[in-house]
C-alpha positions in Angstrom: 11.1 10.4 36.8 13.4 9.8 33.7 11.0 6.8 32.7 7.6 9.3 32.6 9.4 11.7 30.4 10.2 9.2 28.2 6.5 7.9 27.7 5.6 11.3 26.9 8.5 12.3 24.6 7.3 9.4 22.1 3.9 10.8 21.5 5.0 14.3 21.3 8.2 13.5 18.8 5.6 11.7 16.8 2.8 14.2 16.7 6.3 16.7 15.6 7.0 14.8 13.2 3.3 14.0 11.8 2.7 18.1 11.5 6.1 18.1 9.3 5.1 15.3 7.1 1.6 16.7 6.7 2.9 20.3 5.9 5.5 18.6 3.5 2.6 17.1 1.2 0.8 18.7 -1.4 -1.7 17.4 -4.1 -1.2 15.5 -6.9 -0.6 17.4 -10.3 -3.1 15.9 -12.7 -0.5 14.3 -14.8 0.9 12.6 -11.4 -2.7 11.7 -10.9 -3.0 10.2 -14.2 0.1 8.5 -13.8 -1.0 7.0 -10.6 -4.3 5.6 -12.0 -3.2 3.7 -14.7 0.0 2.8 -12.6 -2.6 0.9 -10.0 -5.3 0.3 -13.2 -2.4 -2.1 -14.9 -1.3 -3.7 -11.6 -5.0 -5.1 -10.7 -4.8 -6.2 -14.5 -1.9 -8.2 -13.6 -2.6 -9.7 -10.2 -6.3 -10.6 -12.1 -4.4 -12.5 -15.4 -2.2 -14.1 -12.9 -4.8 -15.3 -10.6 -7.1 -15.9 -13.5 -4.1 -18.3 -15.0 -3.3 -20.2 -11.7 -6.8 -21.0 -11.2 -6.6 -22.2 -14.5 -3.6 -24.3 -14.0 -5.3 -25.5 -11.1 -8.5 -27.0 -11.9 -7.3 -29.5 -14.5 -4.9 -31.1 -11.9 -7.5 -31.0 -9.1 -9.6 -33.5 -10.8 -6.5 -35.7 -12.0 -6.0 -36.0 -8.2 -8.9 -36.2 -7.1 
């Protein structure tokens, strides 16, 4: 008996705890929303330069191999 009420305590604790988290979140002023844009705008800016460089890098030293 002690094992069946833990297989249903985990989903109930978790949909408790999903109803807190969901009544804890509210939307984004527009200056966090700003914020978050160009926070995530420069970081695919980044990851592009730095992919853009290594292929770069890379070609060069693919046909001295090669």
């Amino acid at each position: 008996m002690a094992e069946k009420d833990k297989l249903t305590d985990a989903p109930v604790e978790f949909v408790k705890e999903g109803v807190q988290f969901v009544r804890k979140c509210r939307k984004p002023t527009k200056k966090e929303y700003v914020q978050l844009v160009r926070a995530v705008g420069i970081g695919f800016f980044m990851m592009g330069v730095v992919g853009y460089l290594i292929k770069l890098i890379h070609i060069p030293i693919r046909y001295l191999i090669v």
